[in-house]
N, C-alpha and C positions, 0 to 999 in steps of 0.2 A: 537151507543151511543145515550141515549137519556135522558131527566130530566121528571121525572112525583111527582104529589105529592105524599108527605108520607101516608103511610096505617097505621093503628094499627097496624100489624108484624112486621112493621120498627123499633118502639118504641123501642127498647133493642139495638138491632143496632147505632142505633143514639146515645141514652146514654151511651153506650161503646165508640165510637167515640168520642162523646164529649167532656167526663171526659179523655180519653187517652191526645188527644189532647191540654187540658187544657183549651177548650171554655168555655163561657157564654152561661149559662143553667136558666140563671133566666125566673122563670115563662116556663117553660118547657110547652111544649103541641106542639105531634107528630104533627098533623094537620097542624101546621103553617111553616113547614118543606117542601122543595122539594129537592128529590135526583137523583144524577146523576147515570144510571144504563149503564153499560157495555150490549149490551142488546147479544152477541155471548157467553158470559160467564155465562148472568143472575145473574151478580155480582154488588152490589152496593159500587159506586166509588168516591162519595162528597154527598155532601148536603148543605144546608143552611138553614136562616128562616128568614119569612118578621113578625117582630112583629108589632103588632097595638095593641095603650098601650089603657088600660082599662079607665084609670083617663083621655086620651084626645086623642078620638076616632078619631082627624086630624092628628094625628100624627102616623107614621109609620117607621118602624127603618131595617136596612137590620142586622143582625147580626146571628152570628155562623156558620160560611161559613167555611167547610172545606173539603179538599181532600185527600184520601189515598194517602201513600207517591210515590205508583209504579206509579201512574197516573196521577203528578205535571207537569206542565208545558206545560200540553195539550190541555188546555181549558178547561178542563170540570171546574174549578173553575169560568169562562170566561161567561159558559155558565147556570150556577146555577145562578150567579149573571143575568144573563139577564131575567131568567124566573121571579125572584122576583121582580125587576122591571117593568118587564111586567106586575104581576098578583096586582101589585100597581097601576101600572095604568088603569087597567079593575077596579078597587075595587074604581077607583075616585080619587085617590090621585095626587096629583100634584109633591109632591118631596118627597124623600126619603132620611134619613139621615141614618150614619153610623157612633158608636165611634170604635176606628181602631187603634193600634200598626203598623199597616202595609198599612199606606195613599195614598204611592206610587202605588201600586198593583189595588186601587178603584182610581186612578185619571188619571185612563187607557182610564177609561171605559167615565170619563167627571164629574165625583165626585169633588167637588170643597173644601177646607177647608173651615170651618166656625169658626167666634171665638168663646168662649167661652160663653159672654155675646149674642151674637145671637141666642142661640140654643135655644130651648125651654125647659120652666122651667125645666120640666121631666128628658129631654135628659141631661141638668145641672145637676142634681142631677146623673141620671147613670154613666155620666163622671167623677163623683165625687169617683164612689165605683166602677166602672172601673180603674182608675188610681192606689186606694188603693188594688186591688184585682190581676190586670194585668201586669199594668207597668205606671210609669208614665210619657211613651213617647204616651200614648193613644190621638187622637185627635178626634175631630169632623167632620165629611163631609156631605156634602149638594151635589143633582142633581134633577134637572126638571128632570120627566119620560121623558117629548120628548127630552132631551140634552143624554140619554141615547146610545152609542155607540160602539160595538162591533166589534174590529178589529178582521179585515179579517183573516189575521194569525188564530189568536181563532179561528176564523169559521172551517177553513180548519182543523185547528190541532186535534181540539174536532171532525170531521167526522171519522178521519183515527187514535184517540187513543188505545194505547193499551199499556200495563201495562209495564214498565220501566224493562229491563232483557231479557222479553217473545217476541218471534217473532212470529206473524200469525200464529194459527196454529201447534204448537209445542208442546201444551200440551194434552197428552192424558191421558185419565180419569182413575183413580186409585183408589183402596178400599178408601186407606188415604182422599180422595178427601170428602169423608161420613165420617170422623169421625171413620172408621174402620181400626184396625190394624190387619190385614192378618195372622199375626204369632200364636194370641191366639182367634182370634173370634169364634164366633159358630155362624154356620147359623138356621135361623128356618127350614129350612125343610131338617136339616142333619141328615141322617140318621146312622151314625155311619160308614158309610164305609169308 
């Protein structure tokens, strides 16, 4: 299991996930996206995005952070969030905010609530059409990149993930696995026998 950034192939990928999941897609662009890859299966298993808003190029926001459902509770969400914060803090940023239905889950990691009036103007206004769009139990969160911390558990659990059902090992490769159904395909080099 490992997280690398998004390619252009991703891009459909991500938007499918996205829109299933019901994320925030404002201001879309692959790029800003890093996903987490199953790397024995060659399967992509979370992602997220570090946005840096246009109107106030200090500011940096962690949002649309999601995980396939077989692969919850392993880290790999654990670990998507540690690379964005990481690559915030390579890029100069000092702290990273997040608006969030789900506060508990980012105050894991040392994500702090912030009020409302402290945010920054921007972040005020997306709070504002988040709450209207999401839920209006969305908050706001603040963390220093060095207060950033990833418990061990996640470390271990995201090493030894594997999809929620499936044991090591136990799936072997099938037409269906291509998008092919066995019963009516035709192959190119069938020659009728």
């Amino acid at each position: 299991m490992y997280v690398r950034d998004a390619k252009n192939r991703d891009e459909a990928w991500l938007l499918d996930h996205i829109e299933a999941m019901g994320l925030d897609d404002m201001s879309f662009r692959s790029r800003d996206y890093v996903i987490a890859v199953d790397e024995e299966a060659n399967e992509r298993v979370g992602f997220g995005r570090l946005r840096i808003h246009k109107d106030d190029p200090e500011l940096c926001e962690l949002t649309g952070i999601g995980v396939l459902e077989p692969w919850r509770g392993q880290g790999v969400g654990a670990h998507v969030i540690e690379r964005l914060v990481e690559t915030a803090a390579t890029e100069g940023f000092e702290a990273v905010y997040s608006l969030t239905d789900e506060p508990g889950y980012l105050e894991r990691f040392g994500f702090e609530p912030i009020d409302d009036a402290d945010l920054p103007d921007r972040l005020r206004e997306r709070l504002s059409e988040k709450r209207s769009v999401v839920d209006e139990a969305v908050v706001g969160l603040r963390i220093d990149v060095d207060a950033f911390d990833l418990p061990a558990g996640d470390r271990e659990a995201f090493k030894n993930a594997i999809a929620e059902g499936e044991t090591d090992g136990d799936h072997e490769e099938s037409p269906e696995d291509f998008g092919i159904d066995p019963d009516t395909a035709t192959y190119k080099y069938d020659t009728g026998s």
